[in-house]
N, C-alpha and C positions, 0 to 999 in steps of 0.2 A: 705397915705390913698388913698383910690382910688376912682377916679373920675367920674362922671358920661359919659364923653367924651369917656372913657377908654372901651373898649370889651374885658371884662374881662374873662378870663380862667374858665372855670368849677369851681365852687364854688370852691369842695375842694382842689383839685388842686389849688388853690390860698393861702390854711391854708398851704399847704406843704411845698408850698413855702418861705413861711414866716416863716418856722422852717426852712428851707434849709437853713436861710440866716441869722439865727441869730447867735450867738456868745454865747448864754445859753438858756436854758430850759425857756423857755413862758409859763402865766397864759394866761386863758384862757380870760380873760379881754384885756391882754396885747395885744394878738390877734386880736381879735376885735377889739381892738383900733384900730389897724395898716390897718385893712378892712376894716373900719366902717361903723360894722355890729353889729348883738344882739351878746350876750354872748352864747345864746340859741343855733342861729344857728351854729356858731363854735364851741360848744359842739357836737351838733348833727354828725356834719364831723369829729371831731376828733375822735369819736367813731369806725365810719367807717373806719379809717387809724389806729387806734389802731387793729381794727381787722383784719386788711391786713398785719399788720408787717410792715407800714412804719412807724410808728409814736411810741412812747413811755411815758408810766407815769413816772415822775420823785419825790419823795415825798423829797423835802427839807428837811436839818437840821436845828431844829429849837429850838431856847435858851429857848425861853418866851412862858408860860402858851398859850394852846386851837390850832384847829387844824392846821397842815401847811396848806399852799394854795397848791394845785396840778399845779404841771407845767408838760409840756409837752418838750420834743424835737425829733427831727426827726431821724430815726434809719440809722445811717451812713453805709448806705451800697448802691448796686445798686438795683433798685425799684423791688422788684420780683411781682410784679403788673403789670410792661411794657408791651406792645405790645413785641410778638415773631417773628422772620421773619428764623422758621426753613427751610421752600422753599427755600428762599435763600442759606439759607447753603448747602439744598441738592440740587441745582443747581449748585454751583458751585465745589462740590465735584462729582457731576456724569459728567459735562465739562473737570474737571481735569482726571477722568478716559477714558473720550474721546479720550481724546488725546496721551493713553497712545498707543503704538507698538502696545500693544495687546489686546486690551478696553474687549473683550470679555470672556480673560481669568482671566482679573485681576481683572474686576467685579463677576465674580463667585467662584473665590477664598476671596473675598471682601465679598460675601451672604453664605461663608462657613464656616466663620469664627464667621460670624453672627450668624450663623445657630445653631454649635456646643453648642455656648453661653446659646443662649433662651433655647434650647433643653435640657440641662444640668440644669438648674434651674429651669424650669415647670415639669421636669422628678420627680414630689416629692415622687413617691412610689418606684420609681428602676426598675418596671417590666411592666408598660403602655405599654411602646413600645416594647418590647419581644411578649407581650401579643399581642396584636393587634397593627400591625405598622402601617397600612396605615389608621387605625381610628385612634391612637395616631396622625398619621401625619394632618389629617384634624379637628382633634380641635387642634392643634395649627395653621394652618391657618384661623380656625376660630377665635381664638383667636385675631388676629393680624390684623381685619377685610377682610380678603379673599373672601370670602364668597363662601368656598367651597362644591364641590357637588361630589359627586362617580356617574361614568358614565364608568363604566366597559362595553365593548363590544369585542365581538370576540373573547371574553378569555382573551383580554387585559385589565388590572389593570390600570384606570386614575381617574383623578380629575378633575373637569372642578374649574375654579376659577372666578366668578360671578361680582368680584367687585377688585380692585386694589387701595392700600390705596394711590398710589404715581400715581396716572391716571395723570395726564399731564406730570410729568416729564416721564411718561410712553411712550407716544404718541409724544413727543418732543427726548427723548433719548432710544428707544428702543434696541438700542446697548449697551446701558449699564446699564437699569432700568430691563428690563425682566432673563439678566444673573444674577444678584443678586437676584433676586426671585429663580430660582433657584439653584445656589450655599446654597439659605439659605436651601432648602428645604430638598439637598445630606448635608449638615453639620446636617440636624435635624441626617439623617438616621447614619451619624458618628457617634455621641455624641449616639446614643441607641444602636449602633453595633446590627442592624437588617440586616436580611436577602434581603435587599430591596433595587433595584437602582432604581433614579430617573432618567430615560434617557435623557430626553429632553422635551424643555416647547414651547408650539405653540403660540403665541401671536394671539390677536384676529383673533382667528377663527369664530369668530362670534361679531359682533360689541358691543357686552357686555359678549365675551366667552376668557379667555383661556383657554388651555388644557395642562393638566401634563400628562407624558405617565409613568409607570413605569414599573418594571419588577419585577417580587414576586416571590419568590419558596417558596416552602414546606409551612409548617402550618402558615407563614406567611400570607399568605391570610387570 
């Protein structure tokens, strides 16, 4: 039971516990006994963990006349509620590509691969990108949070891209965060076999601008 000395953990987070650590399915009493707390309020959290998918109804088999009592226990698996720390992972995956010989090439074959992927499973009609490739190509940057814009000049076909979903690993790794942007963007134009190279990508050109240059023939414009 827990003490008043004690600085006790977020309410529910304490019922969870207390299914973490048992050995079988808990009534809701049994709970509370162990927190002494109401019945009420350990109902109220178990609800909320019921509806997260950490927690479970369990209904007893039961011999003797009228209803079982409802017991609970905790769903044995890892908490798909936790905190995420995907940064991390993509920090030390765009480090590892740092350090590779050739950071610059094996990042853009790394966003090409990528590229192919998304572009191949958002393509749901077959002909988007035939149709229009460089508006196909800017809603799927839009898509991906980009927040791209057409800024065609001079005859030449670009895109300015507004917003960067990976902005610090962006400004921390640009040797190998800005090649995967565009490797993904020459895989969209694979995966649709368009008319359309994606030449080269400028990095802030502007303290809130990049810029995609491409190259379009024929009715691809």
């Amino acid at each position: 039971m827990a003490t008043e000395s004690e600085q006790p953990a977020e309410p529910r987070l304490r019922v969870l516990r207390v299914l973490n650590a048992a050995s079988a399915p808990l009534s809701i009493v049994a709970i509370a006994g162990q927190l002494g707390v109401h019945p009420n309020t350990v109902r109220f959290h178990l609800d909320t963990l019921v509806g997260q998918g950490r927690v479970e109804r369990v209904v007893p088999e039961q011999n003797r006349p009228g209803r079982p009592p409802l017991l609970f226990r905790a769903v044995r698996r890892m908490d798909p509620a936790g905190p995420r720390q995907y940064r991390m992972l993509a920090e030390i995956l765009a480090l590892s590509l740092a350090g590779d010989a050739d950071p610059d090439a094996k990042a853009i074959e790394a966003g090409r691969r990528w590229g192919r992927q998304i572009a191949s499973s958002t393509d749901d009609d077959g002909a988007g990108g035939k149709a229009a490739p460089v508006d196909h190509l800017m809603s799927l940057l839009e898509t991906m949070n980009f927040a791209p814009e057409r800024r065609d000049a001079d005859g030449q076909v670009r895109i300015g891209l507004r917003h960067c979903p990976f902005l610090e690993l962006a400004e921390s790794q640009p040797h190998v965060v800005c090649p995967v942007h565009l490797g993904l963007m020459r895989g969209a134009m694979d995966a649709w076999q368009v008319p359309v190279m994606v030449d080269r990508l400028e990095p802030f050109v502007e303290p809130n601008l990049c810029l995609t240059h491409l190259t379009v023939t024929g009715a691809a414009r």
